[in-house]
C-alpha positions as CSV (number, residue, x, y, z in Angstrom):
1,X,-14.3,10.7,4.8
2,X,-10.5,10.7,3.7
3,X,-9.6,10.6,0.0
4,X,-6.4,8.5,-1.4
5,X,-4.6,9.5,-3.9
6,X,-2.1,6.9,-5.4
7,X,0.9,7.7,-7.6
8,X,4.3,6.1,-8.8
9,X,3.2,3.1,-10.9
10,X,4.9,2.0,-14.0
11,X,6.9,0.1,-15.9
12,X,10.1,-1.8,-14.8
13,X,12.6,-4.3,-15.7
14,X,12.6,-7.2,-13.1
15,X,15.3,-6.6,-10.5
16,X,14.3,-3.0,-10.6
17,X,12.7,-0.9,-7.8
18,X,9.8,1.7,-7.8
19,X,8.2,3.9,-4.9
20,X,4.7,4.5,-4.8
21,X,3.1,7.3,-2.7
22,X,-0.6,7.1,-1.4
23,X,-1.3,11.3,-0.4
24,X,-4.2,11.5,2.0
25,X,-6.8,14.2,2.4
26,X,-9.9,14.9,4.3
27,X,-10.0,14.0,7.7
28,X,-6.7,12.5,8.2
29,X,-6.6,13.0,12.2
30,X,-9.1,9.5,12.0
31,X,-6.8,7.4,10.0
32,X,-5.9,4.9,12.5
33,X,-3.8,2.1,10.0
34,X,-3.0,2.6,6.6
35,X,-2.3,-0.3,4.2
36,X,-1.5,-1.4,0.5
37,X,-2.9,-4.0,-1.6
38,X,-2.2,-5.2,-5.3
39,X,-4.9,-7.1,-7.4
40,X,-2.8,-8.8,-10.1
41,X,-5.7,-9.8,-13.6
42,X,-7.7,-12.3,-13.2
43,X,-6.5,-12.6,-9.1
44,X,-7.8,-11.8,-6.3
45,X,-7.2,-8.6,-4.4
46,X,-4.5,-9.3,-1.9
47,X,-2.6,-7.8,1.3
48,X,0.8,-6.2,0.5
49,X,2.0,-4.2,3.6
50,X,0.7,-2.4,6.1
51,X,1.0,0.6,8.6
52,X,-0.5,2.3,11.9
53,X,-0.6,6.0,11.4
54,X,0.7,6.7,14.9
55,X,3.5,4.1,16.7
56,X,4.7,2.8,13.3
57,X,3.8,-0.9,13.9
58,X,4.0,-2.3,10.8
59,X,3.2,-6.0,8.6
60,X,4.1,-7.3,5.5
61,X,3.0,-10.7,3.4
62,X,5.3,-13.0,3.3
63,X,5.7,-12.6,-1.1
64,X,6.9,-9.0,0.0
65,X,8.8,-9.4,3.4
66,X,12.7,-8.0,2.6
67,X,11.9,-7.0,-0.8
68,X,9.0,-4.0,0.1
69,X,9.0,-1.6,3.1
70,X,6.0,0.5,4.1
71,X,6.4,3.8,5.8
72,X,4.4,7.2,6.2
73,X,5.1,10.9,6.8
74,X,2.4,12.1,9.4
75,X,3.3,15.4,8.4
76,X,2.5,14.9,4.8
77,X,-0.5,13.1,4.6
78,X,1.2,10.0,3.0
79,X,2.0,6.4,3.0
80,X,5.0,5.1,0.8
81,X,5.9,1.5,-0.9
82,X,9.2,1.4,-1.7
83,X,9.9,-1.8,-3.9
84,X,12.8,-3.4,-4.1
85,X,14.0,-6.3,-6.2
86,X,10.4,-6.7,-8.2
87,X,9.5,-9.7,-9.9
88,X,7.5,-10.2,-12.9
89,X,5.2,-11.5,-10.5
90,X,4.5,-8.8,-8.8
91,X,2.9,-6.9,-11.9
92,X,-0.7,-5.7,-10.6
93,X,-2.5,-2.8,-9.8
94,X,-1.3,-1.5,-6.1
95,X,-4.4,-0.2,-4.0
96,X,-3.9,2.4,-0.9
97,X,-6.6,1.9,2.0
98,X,-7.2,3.2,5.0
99,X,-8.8,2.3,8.0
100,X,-10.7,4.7,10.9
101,X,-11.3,1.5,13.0
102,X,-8.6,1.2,16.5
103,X,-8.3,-2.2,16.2
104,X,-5.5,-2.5,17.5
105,X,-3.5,-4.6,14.6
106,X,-2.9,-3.6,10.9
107,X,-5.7,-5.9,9.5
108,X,-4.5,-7.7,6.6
109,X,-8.2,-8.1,5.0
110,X,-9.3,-5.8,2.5
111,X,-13.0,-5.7,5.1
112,X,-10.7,-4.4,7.5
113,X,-10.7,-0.8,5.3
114,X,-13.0,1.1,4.7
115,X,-11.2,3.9,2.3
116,X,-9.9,2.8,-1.2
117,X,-8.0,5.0,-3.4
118,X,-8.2,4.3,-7.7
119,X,-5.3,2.3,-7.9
120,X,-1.8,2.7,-9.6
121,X,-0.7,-0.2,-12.4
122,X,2.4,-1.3,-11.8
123,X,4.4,-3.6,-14.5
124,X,7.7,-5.4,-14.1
125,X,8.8,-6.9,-17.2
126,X,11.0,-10.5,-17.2
């Protein structure tokens, strides 16, 4: 198992930017891709970026692409999200996963993870 720990949510004017941090624990040396998701009320859960743990291959949805940037620090357990340029639309609560499975590609499907951290709200205001 690998616990996710999400942190850096709040509250920001639009325009604005915020990082969050997603601190892994537990058997990190089988995290094969990390990702983030957001699950805005009443919406779906959806993709936002994603990461593999070793190589640094990376993918973004297109709402995101120049705006967000995914990275990691292998040597501290964690994933970033640094957000640039936030909308009011991108208010939601942002979701770590992680994924043990060496598929090859950073899945953009929320069955492609199997590890879920608690989830930190994140609100831009217009």
């Amino acid at each position: 198992q690998v616990q996710l720990v999400e942190s850096g949510g709040g509250l920001v004017q639009a325009g604005g930017s915020l990082r969050l941090s997603c601190a892994a624990s537990g058997r990190t040396f089988s995290v094969y891709t990390m990702a983030w998701f957001r699950q805005a009320p009443g919406k779906e859960r959806e993709f936002v970026a994603g990461i593999m743990w070793s190589g640094g291959t990376r993918y973004s949805a297109d709402s995101v692409t120049g705006r967000f940037t995914i990275s990691r620090d292998n040597a501290k357990n964690t994933v970033y999200l640094q957000m640039n340029s936030l909308k009011p639309e991108d208010t939601a609560v942002y979701y770590c996963a992680a994924s043990f499975f060496r598929t090859g590609v950073v899945g953009s499907s929320q069955r492609n993870y199997e590890h879920w951290g608690q989830g930190t709200q994140v609100t831009v205001s217009s």
